[in-house]
C-alpha atoms as a printed R data frame, in Angstrom:
    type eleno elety resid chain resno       x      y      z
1   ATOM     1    CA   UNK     A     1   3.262 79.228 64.317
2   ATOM     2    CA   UNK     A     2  -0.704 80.097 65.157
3   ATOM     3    CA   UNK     A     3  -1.024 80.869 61.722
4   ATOM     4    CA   UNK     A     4  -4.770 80.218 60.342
5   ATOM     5    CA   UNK     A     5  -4.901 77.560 57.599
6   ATOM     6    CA   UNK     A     6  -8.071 76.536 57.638
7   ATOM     7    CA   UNK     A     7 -11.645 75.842 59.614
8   ATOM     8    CA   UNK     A     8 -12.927 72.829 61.063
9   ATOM     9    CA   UNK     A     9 -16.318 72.501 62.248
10  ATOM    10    CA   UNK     A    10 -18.679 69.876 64.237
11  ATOM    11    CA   UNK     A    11 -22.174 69.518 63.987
12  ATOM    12    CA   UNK     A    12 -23.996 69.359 67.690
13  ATOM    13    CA   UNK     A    13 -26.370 66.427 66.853
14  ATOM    14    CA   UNK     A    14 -23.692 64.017 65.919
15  ATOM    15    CA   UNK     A    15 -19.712 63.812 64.827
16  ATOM    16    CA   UNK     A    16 -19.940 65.184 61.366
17  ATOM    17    CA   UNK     A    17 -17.098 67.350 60.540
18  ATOM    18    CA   UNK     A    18 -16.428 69.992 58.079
19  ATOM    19    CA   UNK     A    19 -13.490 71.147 57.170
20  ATOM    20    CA   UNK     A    20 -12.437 74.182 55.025
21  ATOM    21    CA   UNK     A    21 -11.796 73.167 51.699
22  ATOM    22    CA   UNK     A    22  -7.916 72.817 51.267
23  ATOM    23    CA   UNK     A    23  -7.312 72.328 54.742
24  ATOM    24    CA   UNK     A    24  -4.173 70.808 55.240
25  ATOM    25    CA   UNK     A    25  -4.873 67.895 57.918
26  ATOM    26    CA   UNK     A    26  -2.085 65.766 57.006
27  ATOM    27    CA   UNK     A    27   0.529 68.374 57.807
28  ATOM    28    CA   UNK     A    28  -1.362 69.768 61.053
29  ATOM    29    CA   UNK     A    29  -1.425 69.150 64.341
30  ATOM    30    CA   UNK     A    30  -4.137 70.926 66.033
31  ATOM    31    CA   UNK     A    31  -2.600 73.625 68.590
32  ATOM    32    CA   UNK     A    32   1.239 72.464 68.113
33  ATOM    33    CA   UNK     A    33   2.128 76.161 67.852
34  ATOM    34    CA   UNK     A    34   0.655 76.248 72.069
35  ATOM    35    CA   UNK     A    35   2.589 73.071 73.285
36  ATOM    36    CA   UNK     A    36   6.099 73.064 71.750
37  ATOM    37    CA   UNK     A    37   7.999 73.211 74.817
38  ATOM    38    CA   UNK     A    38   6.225 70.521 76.178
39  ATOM    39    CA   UNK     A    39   8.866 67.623 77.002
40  ATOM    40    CA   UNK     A    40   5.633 65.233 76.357
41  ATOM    41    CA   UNK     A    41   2.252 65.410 74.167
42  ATOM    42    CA   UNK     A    42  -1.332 64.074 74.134
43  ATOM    43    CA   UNK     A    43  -2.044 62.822 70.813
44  ATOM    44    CA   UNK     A    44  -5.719 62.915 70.128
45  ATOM    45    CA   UNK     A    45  -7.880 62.590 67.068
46  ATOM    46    CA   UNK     A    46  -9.979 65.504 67.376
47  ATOM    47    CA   UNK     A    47  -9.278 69.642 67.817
48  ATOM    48    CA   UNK     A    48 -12.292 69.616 70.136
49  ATOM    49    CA   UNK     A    49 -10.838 67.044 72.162
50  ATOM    50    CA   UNK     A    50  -7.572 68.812 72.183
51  ATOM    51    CA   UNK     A    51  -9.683 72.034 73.719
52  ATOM    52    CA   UNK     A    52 -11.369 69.538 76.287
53  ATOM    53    CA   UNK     A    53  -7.513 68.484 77.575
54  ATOM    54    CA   UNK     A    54  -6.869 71.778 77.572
55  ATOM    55    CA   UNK     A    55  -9.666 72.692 80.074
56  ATOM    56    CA   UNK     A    56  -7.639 70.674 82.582
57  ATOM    57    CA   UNK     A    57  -4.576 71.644 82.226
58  ATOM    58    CA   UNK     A    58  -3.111 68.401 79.643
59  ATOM    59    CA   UNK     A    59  -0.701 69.837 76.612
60  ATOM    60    CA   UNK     A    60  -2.855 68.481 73.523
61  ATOM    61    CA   UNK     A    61  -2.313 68.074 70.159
62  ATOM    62    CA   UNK     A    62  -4.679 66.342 67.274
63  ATOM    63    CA   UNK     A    63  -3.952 64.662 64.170
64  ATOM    64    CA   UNK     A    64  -7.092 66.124 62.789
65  ATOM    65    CA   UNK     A    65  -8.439 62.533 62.406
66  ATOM    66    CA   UNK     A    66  -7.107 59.191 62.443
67  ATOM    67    CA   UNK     A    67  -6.225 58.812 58.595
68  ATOM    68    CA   UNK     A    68  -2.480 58.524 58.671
69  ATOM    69    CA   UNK     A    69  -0.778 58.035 55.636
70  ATOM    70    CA   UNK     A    70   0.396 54.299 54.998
71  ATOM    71    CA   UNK     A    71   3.904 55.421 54.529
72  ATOM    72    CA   UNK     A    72   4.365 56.654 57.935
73  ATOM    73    CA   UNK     A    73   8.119 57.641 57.623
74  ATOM    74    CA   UNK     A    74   7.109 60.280 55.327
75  ATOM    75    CA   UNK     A    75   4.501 61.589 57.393
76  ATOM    76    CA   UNK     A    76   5.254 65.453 57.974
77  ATOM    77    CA   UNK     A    77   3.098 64.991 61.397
78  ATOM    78    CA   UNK     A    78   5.428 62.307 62.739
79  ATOM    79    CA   UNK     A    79   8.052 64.602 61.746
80  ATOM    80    CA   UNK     A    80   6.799 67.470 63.817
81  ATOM    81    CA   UNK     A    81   5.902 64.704 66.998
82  ATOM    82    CA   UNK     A    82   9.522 63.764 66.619
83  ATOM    83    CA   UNK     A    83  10.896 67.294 66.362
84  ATOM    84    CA   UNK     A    84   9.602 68.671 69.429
85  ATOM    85    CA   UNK     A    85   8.345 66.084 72.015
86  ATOM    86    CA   UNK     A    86  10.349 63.337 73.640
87  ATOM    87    CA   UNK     A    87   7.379 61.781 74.343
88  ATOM    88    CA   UNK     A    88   3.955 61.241 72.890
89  ATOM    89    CA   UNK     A    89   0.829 59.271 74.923
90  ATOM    90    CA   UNK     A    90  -1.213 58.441 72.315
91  ATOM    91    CA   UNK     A    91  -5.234 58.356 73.414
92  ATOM    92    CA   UNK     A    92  -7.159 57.108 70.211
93  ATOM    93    CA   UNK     A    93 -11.005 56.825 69.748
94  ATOM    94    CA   UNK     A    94 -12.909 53.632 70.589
95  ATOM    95    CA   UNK     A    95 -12.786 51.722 67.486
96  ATOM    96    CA   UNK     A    96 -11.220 50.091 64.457
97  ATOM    97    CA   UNK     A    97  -9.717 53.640 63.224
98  ATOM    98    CA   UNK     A    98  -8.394 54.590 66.116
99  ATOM    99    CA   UNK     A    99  -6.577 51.346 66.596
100 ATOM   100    CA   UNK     A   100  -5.270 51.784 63.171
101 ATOM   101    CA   UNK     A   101  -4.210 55.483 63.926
102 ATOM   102    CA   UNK     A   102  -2.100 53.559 66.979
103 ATOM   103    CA   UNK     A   103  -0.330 51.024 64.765
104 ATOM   104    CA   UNK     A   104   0.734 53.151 62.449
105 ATOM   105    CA   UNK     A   105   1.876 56.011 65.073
106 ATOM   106    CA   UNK     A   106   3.899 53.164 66.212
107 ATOM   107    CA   UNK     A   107   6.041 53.041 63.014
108 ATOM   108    CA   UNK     A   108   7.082 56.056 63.155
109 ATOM   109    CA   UNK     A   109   6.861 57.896 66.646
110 ATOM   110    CA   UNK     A   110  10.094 57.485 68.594
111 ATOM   111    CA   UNK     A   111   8.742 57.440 72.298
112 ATOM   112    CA   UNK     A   112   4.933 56.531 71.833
113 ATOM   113    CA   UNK     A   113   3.062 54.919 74.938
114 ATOM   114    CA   UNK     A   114  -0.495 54.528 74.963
115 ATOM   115    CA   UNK     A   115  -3.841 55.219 77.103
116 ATOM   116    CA   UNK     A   116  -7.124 53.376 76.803
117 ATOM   117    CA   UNK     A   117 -10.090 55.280 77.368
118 ATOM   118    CA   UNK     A   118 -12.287 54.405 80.043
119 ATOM   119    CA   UNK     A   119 -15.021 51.665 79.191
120 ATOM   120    CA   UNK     A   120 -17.821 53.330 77.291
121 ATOM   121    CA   UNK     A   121 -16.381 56.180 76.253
122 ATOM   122    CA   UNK     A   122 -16.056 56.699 72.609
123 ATOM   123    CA   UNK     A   123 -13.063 59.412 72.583
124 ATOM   124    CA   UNK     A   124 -11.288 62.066 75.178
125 ATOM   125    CA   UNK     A   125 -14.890 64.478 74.789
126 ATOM   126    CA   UNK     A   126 -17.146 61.967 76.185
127 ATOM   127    CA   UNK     A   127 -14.789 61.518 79.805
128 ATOM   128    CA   UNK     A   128 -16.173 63.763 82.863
129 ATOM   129    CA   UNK     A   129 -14.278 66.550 84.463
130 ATOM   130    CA   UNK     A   130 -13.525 64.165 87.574
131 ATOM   131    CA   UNK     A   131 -11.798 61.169 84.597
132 ATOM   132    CA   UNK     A   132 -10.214 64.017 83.008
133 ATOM   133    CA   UNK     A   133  -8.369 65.414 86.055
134 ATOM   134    CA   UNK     A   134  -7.702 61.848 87.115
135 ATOM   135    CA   UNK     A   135  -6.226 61.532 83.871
136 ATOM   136    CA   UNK     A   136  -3.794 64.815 84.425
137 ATOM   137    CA   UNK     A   137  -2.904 63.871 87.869
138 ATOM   138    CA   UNK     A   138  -1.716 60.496 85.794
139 ATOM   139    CA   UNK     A   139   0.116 62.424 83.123
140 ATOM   140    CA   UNK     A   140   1.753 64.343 85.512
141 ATOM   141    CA   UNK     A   141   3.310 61.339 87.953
142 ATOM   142    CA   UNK     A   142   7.083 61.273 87.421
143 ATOM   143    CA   UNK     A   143   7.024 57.675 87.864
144 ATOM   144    CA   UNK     A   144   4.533 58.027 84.515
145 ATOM   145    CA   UNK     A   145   7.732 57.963 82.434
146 ATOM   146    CA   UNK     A   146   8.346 54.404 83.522
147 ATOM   147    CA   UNK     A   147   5.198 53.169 81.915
């Protein structure tokens, strides 16, 4: 509902994150409250990679990191991805998390298709503007939902 629940900061020499303490990231998805209507979803790891799909015009939302809980079906975030989006395109980070984050997603989240970033690229913040719109211009294809 936009409601505040917490903070979540990055650190500009690196990927440290802080989070408030008592920030619920298990039961959050980063900018949900924006997208509902959306008939599909991005699925990222990161808010700030959420705000850089924003910036070109792709309906976002994060995890809040790629720790899903083992026991997937009682996730409260696959709940919500179920609730509201017939379709989720999953793009994790580069990396043995990510790919985790993927087979677990794929448990639980009724429509799920995936997109590898391009090589070199460590998640969605690292693509350029001109991968990024390629990426939208993707995303919105109606022959996407074939894929």
């Amino acid at each position: 509902d936009g409601i505040l629940v917490g903070f979540q900061a990055r650190s500009v020499e690196g990927k440290d994150f802080k989070n408030t303490a008592k920030l619920p990231r298990s039961k959050t998805l980063f900018n949900l409250h924006r997208v509902k209507s959306a008939l599909q979803i991005v699925l990222v790891e990161s808010p700030f990679d959420v705000i850089r799909l924003d910036q070109v015009g792709i309906s976002a939302v994060a995890t809040m990191g790629a720790s899903l809980p083992k026991n997937i079906s009682g996730s409260h975030q696959i709940r919500l991805l179920n609730q509201y989006f017939s379709r989720v395109i999953v793009i994790p980070d580069a990396g043995e998390a990510g790919e985790k984050m993927v087979d677990r997603l794929a448990v639980g989240v009724k429509s799920l298709s995936r997109i590898n970033l391009p090589p070199g690229k460590k998640d969605v913040g690292e693509m350029s503007d001109e991968q990024l719109k390629k990426l939208a211009a993707v995303l919105d294809d109606p022959l996407m939902a074939l894929v």
